[in-house]
BAKOL-830968 format. One record per atom (N, C-alpha, C, O, CB): x, y, z; residue in one letter; residue number from 1; atom name. Coordinates in Angstrom, 1 decimal. Glycine has a CB too. Layout:
BEGIN
px	py	pz	fiba	torfi	torro
X	Y	Z	a	NUM	CA $
...
# end
This chain:
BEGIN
px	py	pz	fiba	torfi	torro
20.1	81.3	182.0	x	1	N $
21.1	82.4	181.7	x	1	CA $
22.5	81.8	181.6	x	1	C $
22.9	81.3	182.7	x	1	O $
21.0	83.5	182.7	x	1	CB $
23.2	81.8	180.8	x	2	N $
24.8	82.3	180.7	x	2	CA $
25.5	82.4	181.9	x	2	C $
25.2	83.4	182.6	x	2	O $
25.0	83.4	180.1	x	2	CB $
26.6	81.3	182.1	x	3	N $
27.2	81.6	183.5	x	3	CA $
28.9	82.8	183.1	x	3	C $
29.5	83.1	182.1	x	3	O $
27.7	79.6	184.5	x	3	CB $
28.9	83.1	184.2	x	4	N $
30.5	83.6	183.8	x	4	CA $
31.4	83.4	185.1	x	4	C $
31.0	83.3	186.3	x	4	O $
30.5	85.5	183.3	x	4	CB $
32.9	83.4	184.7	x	5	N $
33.5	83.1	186.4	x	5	CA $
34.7	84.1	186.0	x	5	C $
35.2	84.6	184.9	x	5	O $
34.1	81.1	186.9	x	5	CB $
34.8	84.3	187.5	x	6	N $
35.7	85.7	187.6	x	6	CA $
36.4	85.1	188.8	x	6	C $
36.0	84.5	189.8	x	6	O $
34.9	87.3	187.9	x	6	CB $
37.8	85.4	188.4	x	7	N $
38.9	85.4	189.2	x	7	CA $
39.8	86.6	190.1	x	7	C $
40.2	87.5	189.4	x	7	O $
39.7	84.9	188.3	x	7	CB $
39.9	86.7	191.1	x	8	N $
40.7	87.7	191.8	x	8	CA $
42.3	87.7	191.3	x	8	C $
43.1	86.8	191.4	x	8	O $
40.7	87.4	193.2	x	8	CB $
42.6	88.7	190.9	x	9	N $
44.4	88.4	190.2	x	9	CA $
44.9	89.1	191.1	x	9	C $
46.0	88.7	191.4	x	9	O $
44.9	88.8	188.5	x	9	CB $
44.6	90.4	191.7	x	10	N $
45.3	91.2	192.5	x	10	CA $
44.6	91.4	193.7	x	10	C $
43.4	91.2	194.0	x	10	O $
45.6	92.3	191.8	x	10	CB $
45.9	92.2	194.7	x	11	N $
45.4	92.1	196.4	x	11	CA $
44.3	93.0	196.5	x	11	C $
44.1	93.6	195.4	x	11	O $
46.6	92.7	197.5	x	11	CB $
43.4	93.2	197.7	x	12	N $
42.6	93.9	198.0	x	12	CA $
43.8	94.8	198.7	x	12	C $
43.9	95.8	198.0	x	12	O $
41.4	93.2	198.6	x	12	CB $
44.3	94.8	199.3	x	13	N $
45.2	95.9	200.3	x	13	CA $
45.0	96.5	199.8	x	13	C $
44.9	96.3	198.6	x	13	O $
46.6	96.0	200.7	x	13	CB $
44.8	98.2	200.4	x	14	N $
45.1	99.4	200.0	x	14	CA $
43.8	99.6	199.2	x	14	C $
43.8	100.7	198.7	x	14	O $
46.6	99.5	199.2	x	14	CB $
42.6	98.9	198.8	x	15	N $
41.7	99.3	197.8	x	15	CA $
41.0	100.3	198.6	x	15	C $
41.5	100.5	199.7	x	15	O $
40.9	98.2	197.3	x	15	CB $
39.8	101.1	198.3	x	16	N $
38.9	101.7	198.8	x	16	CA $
37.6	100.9	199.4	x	16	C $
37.1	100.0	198.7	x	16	O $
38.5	102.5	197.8	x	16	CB $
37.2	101.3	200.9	x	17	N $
36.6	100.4	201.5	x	17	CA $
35.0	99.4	200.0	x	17	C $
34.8	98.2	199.7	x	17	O $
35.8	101.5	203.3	x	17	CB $
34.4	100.6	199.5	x	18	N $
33.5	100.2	198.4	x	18	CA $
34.5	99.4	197.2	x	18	C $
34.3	98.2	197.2	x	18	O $
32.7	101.7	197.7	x	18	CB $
35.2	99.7	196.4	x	19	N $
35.8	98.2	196.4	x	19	CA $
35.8	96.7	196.9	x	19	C $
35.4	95.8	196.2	x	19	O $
36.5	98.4	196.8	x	19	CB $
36.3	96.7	198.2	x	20	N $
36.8	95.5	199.3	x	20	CA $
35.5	95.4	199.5	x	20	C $
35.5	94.3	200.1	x	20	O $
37.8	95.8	200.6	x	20	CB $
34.1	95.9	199.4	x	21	N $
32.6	95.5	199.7	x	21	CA $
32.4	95.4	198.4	x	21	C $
31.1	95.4	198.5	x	21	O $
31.5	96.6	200.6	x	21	CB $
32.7	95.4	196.9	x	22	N $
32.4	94.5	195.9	x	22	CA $
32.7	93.5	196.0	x	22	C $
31.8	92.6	196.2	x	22	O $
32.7	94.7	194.9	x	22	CB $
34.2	93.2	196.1	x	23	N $
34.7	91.8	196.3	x	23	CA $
34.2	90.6	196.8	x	23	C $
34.3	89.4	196.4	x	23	O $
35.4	91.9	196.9	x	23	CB $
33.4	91.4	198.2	x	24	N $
32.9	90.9	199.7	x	24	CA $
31.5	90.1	198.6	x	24	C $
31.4	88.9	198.5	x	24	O $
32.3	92.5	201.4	x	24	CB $
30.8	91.1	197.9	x	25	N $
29.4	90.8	197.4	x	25	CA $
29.8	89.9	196.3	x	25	C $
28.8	89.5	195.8	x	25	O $
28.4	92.2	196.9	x	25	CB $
30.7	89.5	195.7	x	26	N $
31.0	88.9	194.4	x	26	CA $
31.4	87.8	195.0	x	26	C $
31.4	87.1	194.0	x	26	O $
32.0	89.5	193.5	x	26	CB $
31.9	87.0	196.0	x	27	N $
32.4	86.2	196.5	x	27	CA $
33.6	86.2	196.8	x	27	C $
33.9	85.1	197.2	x	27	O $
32.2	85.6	196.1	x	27	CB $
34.7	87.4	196.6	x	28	N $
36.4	86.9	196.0	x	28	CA $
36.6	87.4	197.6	x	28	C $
36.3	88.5	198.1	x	28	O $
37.5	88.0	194.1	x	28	CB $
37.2	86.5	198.2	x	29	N $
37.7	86.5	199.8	x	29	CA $
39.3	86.7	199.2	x	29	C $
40.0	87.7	199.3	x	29	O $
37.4	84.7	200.9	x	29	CB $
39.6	85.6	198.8	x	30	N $
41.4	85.7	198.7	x	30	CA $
41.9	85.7	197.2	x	30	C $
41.0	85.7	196.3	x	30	O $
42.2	84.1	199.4	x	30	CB $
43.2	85.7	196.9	x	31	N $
43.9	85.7	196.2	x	31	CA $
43.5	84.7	194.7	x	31	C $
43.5	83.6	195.2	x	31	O $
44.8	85.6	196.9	x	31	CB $
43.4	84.7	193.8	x	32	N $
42.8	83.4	192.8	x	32	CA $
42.0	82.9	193.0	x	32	C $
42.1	81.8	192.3	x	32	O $
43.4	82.5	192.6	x	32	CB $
41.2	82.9	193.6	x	33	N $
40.0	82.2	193.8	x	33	CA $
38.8	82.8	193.0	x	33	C $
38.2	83.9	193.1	x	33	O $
39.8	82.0	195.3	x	33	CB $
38.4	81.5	191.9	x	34	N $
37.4	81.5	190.9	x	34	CA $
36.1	81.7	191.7	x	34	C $
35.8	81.1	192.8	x	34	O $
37.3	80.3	189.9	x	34	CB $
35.3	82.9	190.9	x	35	N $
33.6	82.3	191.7	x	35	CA $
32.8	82.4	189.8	x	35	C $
33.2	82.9	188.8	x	35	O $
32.5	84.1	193.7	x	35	CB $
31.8	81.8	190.2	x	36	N $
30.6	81.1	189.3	x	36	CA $
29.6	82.2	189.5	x	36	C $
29.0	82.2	190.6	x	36	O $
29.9	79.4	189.8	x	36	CB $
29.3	83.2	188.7	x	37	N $
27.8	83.9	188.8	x	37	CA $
27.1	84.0	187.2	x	37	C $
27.4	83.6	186.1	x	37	O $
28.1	85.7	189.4	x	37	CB $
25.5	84.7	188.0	x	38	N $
24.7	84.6	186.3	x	38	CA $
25.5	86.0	185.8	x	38	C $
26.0	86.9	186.4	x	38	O $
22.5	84.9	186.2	x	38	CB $
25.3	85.7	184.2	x	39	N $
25.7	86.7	183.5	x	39	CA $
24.8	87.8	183.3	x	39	C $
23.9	87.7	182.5	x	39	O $
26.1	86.2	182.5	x	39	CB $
24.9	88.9	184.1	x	40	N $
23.5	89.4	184.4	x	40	CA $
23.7	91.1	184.7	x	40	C $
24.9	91.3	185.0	x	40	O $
22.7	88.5	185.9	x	40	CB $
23.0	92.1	184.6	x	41	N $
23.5	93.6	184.4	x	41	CA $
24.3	94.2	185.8	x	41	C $
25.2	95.0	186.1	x	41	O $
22.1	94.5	184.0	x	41	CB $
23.4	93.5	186.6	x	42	N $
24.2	93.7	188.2	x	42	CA $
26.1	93.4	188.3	x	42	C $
27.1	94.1	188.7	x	42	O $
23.3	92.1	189.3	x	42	CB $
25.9	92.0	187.7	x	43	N $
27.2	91.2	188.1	x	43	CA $
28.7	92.1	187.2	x	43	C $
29.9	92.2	187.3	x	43	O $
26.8	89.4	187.4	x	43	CB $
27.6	92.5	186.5	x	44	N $
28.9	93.1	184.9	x	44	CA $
29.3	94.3	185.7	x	44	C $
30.5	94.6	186.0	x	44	O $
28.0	93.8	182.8	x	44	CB $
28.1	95.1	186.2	x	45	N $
28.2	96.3	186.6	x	45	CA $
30.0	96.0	188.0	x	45	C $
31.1	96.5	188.0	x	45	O $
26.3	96.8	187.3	x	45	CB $
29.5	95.2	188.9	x	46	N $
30.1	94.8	190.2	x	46	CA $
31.6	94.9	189.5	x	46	C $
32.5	95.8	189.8	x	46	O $
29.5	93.1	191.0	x	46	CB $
31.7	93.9	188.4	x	47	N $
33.3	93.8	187.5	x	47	CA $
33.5	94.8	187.1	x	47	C $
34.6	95.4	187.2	x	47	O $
33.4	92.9	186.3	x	47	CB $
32.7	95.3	186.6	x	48	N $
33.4	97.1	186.1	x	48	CA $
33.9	97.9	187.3	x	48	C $
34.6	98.9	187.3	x	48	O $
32.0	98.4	185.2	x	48	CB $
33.4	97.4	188.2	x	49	N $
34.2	98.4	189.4	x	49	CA $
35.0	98.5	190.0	x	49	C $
35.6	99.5	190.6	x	49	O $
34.0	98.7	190.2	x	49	CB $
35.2	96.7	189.9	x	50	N $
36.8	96.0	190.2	x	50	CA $
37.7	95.9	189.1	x	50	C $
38.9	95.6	189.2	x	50	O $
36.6	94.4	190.6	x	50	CB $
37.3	96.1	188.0	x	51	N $
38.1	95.0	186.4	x	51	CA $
39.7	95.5	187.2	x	51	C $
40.4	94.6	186.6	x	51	O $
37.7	95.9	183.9	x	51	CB $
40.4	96.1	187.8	x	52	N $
41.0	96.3	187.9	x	52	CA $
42.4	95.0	188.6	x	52	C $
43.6	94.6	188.6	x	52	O $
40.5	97.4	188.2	x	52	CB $
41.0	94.7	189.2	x	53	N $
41.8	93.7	190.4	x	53	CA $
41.1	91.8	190.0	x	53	C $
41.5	90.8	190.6	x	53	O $
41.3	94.5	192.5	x	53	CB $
40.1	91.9	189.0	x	54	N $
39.8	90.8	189.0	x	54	CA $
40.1	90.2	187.2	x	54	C $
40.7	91.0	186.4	x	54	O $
38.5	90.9	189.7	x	54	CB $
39.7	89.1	186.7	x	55	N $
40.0	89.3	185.4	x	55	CA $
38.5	87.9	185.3	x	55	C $
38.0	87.4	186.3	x	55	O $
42.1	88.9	184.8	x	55	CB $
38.2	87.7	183.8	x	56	N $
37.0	87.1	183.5	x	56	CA $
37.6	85.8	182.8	x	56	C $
38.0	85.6	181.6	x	56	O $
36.0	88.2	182.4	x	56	CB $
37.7	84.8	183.9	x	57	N $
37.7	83.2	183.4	x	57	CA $
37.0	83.0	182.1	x	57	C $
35.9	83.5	182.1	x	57	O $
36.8	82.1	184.4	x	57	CB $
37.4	82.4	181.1	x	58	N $
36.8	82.0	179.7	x	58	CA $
36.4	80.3	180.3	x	58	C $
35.9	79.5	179.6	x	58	O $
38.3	82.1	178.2	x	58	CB $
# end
């Protein structure tokens, strides 16, 4: 499968606890930090819930 990487661009502060437990499940602990996942219906789904606070590494 197709990898994709996603970056954290903005703070968790202040998010909603389900939010800050996507993050947790996606890997993004801190600030800019890239993570590597499969490109897969789960993973898209997790980004649609964040797209707000994360952005999609080319």
């Amino acid at each position: 499968m197709a990898k994709i990487k996603i970056k954290q661009t903005k703070s968790r502060i202040g998010s909603p606890k389900d939010q800050t437990r996507t993050l947790d499940a996606l890997g993004l602990r801190k600030m800019n930090k890239i993570v590597e996942h499969e490109d897969n219906a789960t993973i898209r789904g997790m980004i649609t819930k964040v797209n707000h606070l994360v952005t999609i590494v080319e």
